[in-house]
C-alpha positions as CSV (number, residue, x, y, z in Angstrom):
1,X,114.4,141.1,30.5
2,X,114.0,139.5,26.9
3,X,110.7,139.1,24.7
4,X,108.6,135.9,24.4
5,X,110.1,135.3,21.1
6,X,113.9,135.0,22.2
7,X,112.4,133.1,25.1
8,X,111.1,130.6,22.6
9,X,114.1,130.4,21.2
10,X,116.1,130.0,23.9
11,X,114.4,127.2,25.5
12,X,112.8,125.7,22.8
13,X,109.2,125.8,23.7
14,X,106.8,127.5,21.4
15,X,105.5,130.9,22.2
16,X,102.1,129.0,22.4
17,X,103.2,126.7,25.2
18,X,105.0,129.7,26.9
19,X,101.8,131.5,27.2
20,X,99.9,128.5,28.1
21,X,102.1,128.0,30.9
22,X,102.0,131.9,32.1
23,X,97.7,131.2,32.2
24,X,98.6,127.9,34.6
25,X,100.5,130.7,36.8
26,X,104.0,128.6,36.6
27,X,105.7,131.5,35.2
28,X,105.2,135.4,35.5
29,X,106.7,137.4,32.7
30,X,105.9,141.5,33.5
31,X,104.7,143.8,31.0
32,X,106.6,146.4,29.0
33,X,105.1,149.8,27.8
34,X,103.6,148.7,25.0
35,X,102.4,145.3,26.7
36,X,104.7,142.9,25.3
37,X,105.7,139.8,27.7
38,X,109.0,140.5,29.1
39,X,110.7,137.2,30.6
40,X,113.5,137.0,33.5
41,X,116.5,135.0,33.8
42,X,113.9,133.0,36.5
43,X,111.2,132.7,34.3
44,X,113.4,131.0,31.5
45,X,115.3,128.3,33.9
46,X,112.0,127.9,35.4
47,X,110.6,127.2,31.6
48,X,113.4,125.2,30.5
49,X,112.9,123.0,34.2
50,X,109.2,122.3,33.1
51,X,110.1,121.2,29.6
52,X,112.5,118.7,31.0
53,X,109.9,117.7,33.6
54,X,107.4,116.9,30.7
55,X,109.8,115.4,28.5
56,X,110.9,112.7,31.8
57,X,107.1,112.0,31.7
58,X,105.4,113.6,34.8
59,X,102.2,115.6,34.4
60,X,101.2,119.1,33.8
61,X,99.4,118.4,37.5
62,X,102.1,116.9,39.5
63,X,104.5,120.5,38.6
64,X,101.8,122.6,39.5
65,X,101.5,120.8,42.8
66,X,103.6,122.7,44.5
67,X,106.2,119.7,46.4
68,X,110.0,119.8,45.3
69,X,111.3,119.0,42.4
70,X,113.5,116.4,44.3
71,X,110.2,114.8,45.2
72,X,108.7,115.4,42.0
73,X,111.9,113.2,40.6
74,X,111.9,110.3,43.1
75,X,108.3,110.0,42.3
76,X,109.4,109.8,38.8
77,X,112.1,107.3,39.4
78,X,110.0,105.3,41.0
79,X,107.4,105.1,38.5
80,X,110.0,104.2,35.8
81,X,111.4,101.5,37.4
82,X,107.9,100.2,37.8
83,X,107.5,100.2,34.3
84,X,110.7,99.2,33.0
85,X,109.9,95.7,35.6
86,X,106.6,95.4,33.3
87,X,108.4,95.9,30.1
88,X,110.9,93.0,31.0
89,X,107.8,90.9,32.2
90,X,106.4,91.5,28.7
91,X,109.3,91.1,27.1
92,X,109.9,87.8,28.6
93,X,106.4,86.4,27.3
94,X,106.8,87.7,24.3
95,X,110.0,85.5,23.5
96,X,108.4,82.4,24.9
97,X,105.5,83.1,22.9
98,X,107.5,83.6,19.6
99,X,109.8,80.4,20.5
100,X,107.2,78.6,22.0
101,X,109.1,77.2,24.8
102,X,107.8,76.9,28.3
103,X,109.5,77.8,31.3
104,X,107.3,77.7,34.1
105,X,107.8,75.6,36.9
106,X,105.0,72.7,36.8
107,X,104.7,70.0,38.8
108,X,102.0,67.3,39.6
109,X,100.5,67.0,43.2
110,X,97.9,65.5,44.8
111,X,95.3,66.4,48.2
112,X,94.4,62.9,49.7
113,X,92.1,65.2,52.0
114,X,89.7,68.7,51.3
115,X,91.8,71.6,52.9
116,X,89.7,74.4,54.6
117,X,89.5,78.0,53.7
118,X,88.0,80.3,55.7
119,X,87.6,84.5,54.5
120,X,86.0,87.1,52.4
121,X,84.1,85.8,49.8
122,X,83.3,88.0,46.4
123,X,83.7,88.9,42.9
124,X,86.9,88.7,40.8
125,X,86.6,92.7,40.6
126,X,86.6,92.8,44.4
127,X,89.8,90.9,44.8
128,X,92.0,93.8,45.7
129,X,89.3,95.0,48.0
130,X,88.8,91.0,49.6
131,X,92.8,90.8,50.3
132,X,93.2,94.3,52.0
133,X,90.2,92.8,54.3
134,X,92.1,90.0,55.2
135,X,95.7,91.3,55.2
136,X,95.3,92.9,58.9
137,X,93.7,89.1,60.4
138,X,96.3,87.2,58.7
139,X,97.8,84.5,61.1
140,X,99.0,82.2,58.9
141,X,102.1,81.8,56.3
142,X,100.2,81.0,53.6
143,X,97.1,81.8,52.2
144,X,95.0,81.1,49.1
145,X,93.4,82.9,46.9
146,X,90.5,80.6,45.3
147,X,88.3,80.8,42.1
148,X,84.9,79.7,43.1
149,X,82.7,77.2,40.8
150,X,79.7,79.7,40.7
151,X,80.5,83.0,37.7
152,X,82.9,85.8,39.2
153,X,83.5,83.8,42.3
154,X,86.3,84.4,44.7
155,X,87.3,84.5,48.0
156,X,90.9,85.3,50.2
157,X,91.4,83.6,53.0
158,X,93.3,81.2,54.8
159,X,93.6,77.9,56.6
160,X,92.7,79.6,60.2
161,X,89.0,80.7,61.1
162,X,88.2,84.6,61.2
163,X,86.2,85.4,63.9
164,X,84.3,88.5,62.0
165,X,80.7,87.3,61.1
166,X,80.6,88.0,57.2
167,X,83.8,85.6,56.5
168,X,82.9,82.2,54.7
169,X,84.3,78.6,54.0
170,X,85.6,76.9,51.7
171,X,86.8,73.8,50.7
172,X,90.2,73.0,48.3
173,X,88.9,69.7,46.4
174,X,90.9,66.2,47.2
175,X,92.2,65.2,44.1
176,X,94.9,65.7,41.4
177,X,96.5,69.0,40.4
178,X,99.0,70.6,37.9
179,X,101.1,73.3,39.9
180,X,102.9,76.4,38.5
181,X,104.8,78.7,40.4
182,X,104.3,81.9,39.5
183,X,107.6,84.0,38.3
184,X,107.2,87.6,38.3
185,X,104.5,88.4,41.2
186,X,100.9,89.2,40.9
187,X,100.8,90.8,37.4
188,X,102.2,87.5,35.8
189,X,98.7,85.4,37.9
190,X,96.8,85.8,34.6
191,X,99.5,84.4,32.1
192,X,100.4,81.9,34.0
193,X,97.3,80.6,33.7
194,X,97.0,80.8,30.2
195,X,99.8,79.0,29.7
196,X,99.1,76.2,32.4
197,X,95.6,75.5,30.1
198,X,97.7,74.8,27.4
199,X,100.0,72.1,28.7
200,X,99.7,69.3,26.3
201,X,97.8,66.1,27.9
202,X,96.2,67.8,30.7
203,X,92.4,67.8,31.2
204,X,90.7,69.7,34.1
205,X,88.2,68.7,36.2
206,X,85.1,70.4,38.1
207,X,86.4,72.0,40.8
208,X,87.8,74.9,42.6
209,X,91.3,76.1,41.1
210,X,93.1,78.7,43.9
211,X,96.5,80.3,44.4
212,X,98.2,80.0,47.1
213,X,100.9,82.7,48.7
214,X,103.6,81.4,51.0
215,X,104.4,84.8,52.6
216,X,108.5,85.5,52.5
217,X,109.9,85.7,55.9
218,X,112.6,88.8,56.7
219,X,111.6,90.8,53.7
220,X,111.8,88.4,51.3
221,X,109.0,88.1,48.7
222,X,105.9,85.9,48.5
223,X,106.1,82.5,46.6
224,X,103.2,82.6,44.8
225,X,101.8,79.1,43.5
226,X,98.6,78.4,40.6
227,X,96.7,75.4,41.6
228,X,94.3,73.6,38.7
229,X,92.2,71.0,39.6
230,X,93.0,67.8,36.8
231,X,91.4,64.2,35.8
């Protein structure tokens, strides 16, 4: 058994975070004679295992929540990954931005008719909440996700009707349209907008813009398209 001083030493915590971890029960040093914290050979892997925890990035609450520390990791792993994907997305944007270049894929098509949509209508906060609604009645492989005219409009739906009563309609305007596939998935919707607004010699007209999803088939992922409504 060794003092809370050498303990410090040894794992390299301060005798400040060694305490604070004994009061969040993760370690449980005994008391010598005169009261002083004596540590364990347990108590020190088990400190040096939560210093290496913290320093991979996971919190104070997942350690004290009891699952494995093989769980804790995968979890960990996971999450990483995750963000790494984001940083290489941002990454990305940031070097067209600083060159200026454009690499979406645009093209130019045209509806010679109104297309149908029939789902769950509501605001663009609701969105995740409109597209877990529909996800279960989907019949369809595609669907659209469209930006109503009126403020903070949206609704998810697709080309079938629902037979629920609180679904709504509506239409994808005949006319012209300036396309962008979307690469990157949903996080990269927002900037590929910005950047289709800022194709040179393009001026939008009123009316709905949407997206539409053409769901992957055996695993693969959704083709995600940006559709803006142009003179």
């Amino acid at each position: 058994m060794i003092p809370i001083g050498r303990v410090a030493h040894v794992t390299g915590l301060s005798v400040k975070a060694i305490k604070f971890y004994e009061e969040r029960g993760l370690v449980h040093p005994i008391r010598s004679g005169n009261q002083y914290r004596m540590y364990g050979m347990e108590d020190i892997r088990r400190l040096s295992e939560i210093k290496r925890l913290r320093q991979i990035g996971l919190s104070l609450e997942q350690i004290q929540s009891g699952l494995p520390v093989e769980m804790l990791l995968e979890t960990r792993l996971d999450e990483v990954q995750s963000e790494i994907e984001q940083l290489h997305r941002i990454e990305k944007q940031i070097r067209l931005m600083q060159s200026g270049e454009n690499d979406m894929k645009v093209r130019y098509e045209t509806l010679n008719e109104a297309i149908p949509v029939y789902g769950y209508a509501g605001t663009l906060e609701e969105i995740p909440h409109l597209w877990t609604k529909l996800q279960p009645n989907l019949t369809t492989d595609e669907s659209y996700g469209v930006c109503l005219t009126q403020e903070n409009g949206y609704v998810a739906g697709m080309t079938d009707l629902l037979a629920e009563e609180d679904t709504c309609r509506v239409e994808l305007t005949k006319g012209n349209y300036i396309v962008a596939i979307v690469d990157g998935g949903i996080s990269m919707i927002s900037s590929t907008y910005e950047q289709l607004v800022r194709v040179p010699g393009v001026t939008l007209r009123d009316a709905v813009d949407f997206e539409r999803y053409i769901h992957g088939q055996g695993g693969a992922d959704d083709l995600i398209e940006i559709w803006m409504p142009i003179e």
